[in-house]
C-alpha positions as CSV (number, residue, x, y, z in Angstrom):
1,X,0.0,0.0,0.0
2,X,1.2,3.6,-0.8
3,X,-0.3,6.6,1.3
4,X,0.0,10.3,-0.5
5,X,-1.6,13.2,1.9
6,X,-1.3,16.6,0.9
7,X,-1.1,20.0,3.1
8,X,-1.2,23.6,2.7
9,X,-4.4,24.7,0.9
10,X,-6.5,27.1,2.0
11,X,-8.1,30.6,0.7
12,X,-5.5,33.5,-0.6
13,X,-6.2,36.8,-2.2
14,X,-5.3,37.1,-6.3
15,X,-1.3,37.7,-6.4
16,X,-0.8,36.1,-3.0
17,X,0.5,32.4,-2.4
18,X,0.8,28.9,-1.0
19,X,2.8,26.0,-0.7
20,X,1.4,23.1,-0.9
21,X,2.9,19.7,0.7
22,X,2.7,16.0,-0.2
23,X,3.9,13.1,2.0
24,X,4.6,9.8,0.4
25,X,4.6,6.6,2.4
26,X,4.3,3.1,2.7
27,X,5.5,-0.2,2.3
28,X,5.1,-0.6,-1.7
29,X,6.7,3.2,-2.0
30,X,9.5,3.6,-3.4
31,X,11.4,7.0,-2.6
32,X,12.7,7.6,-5.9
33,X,9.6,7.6,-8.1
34,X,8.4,10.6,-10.2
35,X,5.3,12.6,-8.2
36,X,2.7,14.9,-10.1
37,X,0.3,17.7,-9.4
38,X,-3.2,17.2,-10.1
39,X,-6.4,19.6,-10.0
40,X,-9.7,19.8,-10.5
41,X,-12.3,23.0,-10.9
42,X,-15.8,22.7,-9.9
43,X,-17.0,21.7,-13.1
44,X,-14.1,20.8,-15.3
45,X,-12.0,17.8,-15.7
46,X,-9.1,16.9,-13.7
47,X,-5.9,18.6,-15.4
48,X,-2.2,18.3,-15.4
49,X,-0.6,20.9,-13.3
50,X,3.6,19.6,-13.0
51,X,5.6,16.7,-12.5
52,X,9.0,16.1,-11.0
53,X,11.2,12.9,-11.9
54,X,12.4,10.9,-9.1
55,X,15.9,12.4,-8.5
56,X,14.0,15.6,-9.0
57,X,16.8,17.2,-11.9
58,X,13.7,17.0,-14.4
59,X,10.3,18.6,-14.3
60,X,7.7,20.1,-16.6
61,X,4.9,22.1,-15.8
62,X,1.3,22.8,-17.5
63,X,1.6,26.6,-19.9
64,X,-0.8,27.6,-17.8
65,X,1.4,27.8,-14.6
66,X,4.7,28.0,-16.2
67,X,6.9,30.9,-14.5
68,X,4.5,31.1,-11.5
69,X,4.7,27.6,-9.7
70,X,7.5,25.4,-9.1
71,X,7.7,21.8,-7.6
72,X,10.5,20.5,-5.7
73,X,11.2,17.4,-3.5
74,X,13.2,16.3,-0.5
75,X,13.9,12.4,-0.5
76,X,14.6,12.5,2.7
77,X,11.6,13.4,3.9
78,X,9.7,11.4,0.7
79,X,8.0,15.0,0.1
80,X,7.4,17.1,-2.9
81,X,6.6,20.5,-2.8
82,X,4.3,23.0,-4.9
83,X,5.3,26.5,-4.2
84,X,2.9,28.5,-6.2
85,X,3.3,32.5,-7.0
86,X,1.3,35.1,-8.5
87,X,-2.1,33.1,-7.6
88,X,-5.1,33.7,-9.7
89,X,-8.7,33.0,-9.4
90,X,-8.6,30.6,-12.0
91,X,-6.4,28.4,-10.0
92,X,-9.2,27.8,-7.6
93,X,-9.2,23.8,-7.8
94,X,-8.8,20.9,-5.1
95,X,-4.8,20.5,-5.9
96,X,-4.3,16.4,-5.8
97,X,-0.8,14.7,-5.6
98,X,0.2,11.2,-6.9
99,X,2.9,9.1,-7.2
100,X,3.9,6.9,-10.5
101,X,5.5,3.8,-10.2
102,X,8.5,4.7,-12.1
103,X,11.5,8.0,-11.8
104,X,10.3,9.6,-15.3
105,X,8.5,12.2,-15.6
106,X,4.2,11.7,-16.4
107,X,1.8,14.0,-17.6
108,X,-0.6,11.5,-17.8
109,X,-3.1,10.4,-15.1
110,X,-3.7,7.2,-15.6
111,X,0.2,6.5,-15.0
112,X,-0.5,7.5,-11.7
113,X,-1.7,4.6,-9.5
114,X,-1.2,6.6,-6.0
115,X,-3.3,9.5,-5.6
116,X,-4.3,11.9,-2.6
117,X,-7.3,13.0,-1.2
118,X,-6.6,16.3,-2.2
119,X,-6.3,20.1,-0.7
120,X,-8.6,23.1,-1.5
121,X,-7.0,25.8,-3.0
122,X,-9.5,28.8,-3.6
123,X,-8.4,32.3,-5.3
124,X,-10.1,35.2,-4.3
125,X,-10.2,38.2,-7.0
């Protein structure tokens, strides 16, 4: 079994931001595995937001948070990190992070097995 719980949401004003946390665990996890960030709008489908390879030197990032958030992890502490900047309302979402089972980089969802229960991020304008 794999555990992934994520931290750090909450309500901040347009411009403002938040860091978001995800702690990986359990005895089928394996430290070195790419992670992802997930959300989802009310209403909309669940979209790509970055990923971060398993030694963490490679990442990509959706266009439409490019320049303004930035993942990170610490092995260590089996936790990846989503600092996000220059917040807008349209990143209002519940933020969900997953874990593949391999150290490349995914974009895809379905190659993530281990998923979160998620964090409400909400925008205000």
């Amino acid at each position: 079994q794999v555990q992934v719980v994520e931290s750090g949401g909450g309500l901040v004003q347009a411009g403002g931001s938040l860091r978001l946390s995800c702690v990986a665990s359990g005895r089928a996890f394996s430290t070195y595995v790419a992670m992802g960030w997930f959300r989802q709008a009310p209403g909309k489908e669940r979209e790509f937001v970055t990923t971060i390879s398993g030694n963490g030197y490679s990442t990509s990032y959706a266009d439409s948070v490019k320049g303004r958030f930035t993942i990170s992890r610490d092995n260590a502490k089996n936790t990846v990190y989503l600092q996000m900047n220059t917040l807008k309302p349209e990143d209002t979402a519940v933020y969900y992070c997953a874990a593949t089972r391999y150290s490349t980089i995914s974009l895809k969802a379905e190659e993530y097995p281990y998923w979160g229960q998620g964090t409400q991020v909400t925008v205000s304008s």
